[in-house]
C-alpha positions as CSV (number, residue, x, y, z in Angstrom):
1,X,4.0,-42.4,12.8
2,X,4.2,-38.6,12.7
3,X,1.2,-36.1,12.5
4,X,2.5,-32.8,11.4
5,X,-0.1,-29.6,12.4
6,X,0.4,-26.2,11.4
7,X,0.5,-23.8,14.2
8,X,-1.1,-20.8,13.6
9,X,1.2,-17.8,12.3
10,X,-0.2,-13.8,13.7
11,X,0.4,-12.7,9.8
12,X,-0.9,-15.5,7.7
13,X,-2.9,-18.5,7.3
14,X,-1.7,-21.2,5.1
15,X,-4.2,-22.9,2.2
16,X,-2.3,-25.4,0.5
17,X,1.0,-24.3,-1.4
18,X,-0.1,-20.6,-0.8
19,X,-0.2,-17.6,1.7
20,X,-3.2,-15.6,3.0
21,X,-2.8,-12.3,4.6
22,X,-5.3,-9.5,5.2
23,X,-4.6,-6.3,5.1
24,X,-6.1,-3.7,7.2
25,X,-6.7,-0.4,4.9
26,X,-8.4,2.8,5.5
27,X,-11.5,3.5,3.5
28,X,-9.8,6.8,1.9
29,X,-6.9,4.3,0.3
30,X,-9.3,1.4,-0.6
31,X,-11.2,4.1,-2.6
32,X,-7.3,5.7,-3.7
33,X,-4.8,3.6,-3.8
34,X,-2.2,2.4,-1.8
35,X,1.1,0.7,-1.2
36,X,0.7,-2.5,1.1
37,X,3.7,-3.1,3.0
38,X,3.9,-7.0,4.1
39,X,7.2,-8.9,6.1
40,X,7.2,-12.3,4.6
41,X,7.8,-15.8,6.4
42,X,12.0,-15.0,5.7
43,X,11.4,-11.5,7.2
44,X,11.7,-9.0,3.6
45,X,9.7,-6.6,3.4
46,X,7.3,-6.8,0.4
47,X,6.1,-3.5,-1.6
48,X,2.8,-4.1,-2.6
49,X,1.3,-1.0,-5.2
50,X,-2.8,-1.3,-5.5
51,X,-4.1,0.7,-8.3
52,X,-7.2,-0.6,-8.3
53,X,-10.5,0.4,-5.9
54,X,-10.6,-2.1,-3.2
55,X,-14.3,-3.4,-2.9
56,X,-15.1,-6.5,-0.9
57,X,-14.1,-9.5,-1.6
58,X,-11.0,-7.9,-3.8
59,X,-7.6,-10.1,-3.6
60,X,-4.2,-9.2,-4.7
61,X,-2.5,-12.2,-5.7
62,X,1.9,-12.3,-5.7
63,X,3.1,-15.0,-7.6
64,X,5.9,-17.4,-6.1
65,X,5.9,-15.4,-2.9
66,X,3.7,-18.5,-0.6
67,X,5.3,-21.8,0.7
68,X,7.5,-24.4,-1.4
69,X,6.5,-26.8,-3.2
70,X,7.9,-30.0,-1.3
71,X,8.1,-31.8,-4.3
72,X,10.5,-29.1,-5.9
73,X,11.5,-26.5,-3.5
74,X,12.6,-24.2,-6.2
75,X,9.1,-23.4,-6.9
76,X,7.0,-21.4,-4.6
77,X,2.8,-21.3,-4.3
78,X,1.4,-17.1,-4.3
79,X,0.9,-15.1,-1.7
80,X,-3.1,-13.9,-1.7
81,X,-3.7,-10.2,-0.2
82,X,-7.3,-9.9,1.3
83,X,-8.1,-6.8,2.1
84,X,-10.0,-5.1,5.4
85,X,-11.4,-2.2,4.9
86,X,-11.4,-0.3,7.7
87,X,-14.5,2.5,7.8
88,X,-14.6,6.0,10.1
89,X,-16.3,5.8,13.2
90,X,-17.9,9.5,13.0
91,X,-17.8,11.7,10.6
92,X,-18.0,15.2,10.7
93,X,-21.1,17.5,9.1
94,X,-18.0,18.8,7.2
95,X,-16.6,15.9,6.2
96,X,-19.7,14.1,5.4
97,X,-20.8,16.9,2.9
98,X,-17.1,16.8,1.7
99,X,-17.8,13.1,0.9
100,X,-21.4,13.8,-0.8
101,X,-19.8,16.3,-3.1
102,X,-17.0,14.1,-4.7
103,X,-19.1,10.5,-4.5
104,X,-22.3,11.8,-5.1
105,X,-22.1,14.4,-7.9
């Protein structure tokens, strides 16, 4: 009898067939856009364009880029892109009324 555990990888977490990975972004690009840049399991480097405003609980989803499917390893499950949005610390007065004038008006 053999139990087969997954050991934890530092870049994703596995759910099923597919891929997790959270990306750490900076409020200015959530709010922007961005390119996310992720290395997959086989080491490429994955070019990820986000158009859209990254609120919480957004997910980018990558078809075919997750784990095979054992039961035809031509097919792959997606890789799913949660984000983290990472906020300033401090603000300047500057900044802050810089902020006000293209959110708030």
């Amino acid at each position: 009898v053999f139990i087969v555990k997954d050991k934890p990888h530092p870049r994703f977490r596995r759910q099923g067939i597919n891929l997790i990975h959270t990306a750490k972004v900076p409020l200015g690009k959530a709010l922007t856009g961005c390119t996310v840049e992720i290395i997959t399991l086989d080491e490429r480097v994955l070019h990820i364009p986000i158009n859209d405003i990254i609120k919480p609980g957004y997910t980018k989803v990558v078809p075919g880029e997750g784990m095979p499917v054992s039961a035809d390893p031509t097919k792959k499950g997606d890789l799913v892109i949660e984000f983290d949005i990472e906020f300033p610390t401090s603000l300047t007065p500057d900044r802050k009324d810089l902020i006000k004038k293209a959110l708030l008006h």
